[in-house]
C-alpha positions as CSV (number, residue, x, y, z in Angstrom):
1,X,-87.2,-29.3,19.6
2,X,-85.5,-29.0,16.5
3,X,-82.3,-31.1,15.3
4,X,-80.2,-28.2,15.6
5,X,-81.4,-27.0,19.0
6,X,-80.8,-30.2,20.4
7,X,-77.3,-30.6,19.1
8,X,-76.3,-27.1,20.3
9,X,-77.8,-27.9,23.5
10,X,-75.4,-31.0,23.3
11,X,-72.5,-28.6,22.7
12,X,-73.8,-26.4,25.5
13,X,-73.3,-29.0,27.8
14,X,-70.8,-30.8,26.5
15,X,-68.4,-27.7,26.3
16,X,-69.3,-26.3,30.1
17,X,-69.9,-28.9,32.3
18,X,-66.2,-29.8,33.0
19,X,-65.4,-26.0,34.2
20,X,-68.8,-26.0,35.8
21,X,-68.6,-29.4,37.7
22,X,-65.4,-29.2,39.5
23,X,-65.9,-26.1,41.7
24,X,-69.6,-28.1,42.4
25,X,-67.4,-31.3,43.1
26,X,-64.4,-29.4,45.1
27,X,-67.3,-27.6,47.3
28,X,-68.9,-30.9,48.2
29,X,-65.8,-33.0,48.9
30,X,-64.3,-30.1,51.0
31,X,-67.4,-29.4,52.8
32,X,-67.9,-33.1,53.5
33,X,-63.9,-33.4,54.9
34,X,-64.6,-30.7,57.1
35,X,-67.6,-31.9,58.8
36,X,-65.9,-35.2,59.3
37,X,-62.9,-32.9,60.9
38,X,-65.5,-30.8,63.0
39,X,-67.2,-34.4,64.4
40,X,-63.4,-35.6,65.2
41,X,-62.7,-32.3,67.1
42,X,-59.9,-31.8,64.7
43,X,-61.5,-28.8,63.1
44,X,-58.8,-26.3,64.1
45,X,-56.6,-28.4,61.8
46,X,-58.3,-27.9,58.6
47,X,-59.5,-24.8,58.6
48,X,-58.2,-24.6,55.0
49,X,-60.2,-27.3,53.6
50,X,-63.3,-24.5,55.1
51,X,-61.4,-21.8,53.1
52,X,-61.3,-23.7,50.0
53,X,-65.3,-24.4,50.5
54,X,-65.6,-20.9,50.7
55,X,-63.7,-20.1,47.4
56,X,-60.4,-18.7,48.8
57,X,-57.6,-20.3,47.2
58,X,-54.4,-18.4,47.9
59,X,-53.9,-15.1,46.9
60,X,-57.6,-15.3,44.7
61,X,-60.4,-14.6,47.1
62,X,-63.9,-15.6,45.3
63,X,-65.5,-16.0,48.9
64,X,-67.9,-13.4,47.3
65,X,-68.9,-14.4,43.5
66,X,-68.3,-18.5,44.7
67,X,-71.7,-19.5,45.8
68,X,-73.6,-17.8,43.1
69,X,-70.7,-19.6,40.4
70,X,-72.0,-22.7,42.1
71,X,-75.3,-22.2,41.8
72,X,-75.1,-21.0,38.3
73,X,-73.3,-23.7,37.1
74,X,-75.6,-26.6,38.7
75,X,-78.7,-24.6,37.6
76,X,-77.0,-25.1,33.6
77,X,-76.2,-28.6,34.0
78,X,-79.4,-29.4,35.7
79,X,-81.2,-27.7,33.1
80,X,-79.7,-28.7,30.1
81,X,-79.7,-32.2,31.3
82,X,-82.9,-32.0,31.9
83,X,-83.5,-31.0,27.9
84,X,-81.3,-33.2,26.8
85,X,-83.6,-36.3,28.8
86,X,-86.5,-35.0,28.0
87,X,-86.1,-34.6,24.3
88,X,-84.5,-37.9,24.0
89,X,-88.0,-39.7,25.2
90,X,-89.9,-37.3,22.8
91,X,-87.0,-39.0,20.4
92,X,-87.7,-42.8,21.4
């Protein structure tokens, strides 16, 4: 890989994964909260935390476009990560 290609890749990365990390992060904390909820039979209490898993926050409803925003934006860091390692070894 070029010079150039790697440093945009760098950019890539650098510039999305805070806006593509959080929903990822948010999703697993949420999800983990309300398992822990569920095995404490308080479940019924925190349906919301299942909400915000789900992508409804409020009035905006991403229940549908949520997953695949999640998936999206682990397959980009995952990938470009994964560049980024693998053409710093080619590097050293």
């Amino acid at each position: 890989m070029k010079r150039t290609d790697t440093t945009n890749l760098r950019q890539l990365h650098y510039k999305f994964a805070p806006f593509m990390i959080f929903p990822l992060v948010l999703t697993v904390i949420t999800g983990t909260l309300f398992q822990v909820a569920f095995a404490t039979g308080k479940a019924d209490d925190f349906i919301w935390l299942l909400e915000l898993h789900r992508g409804k926050f409020g009035r905006i409803n991403l229940e549908m476009i949520y997953p695949f925003l999640n998936g999206f934006g682990l397959l980009m860091l995952g990938v470009t990560g994964i560049l980024m390692w693998l053409n710093t070894k080619k590097d050293g």
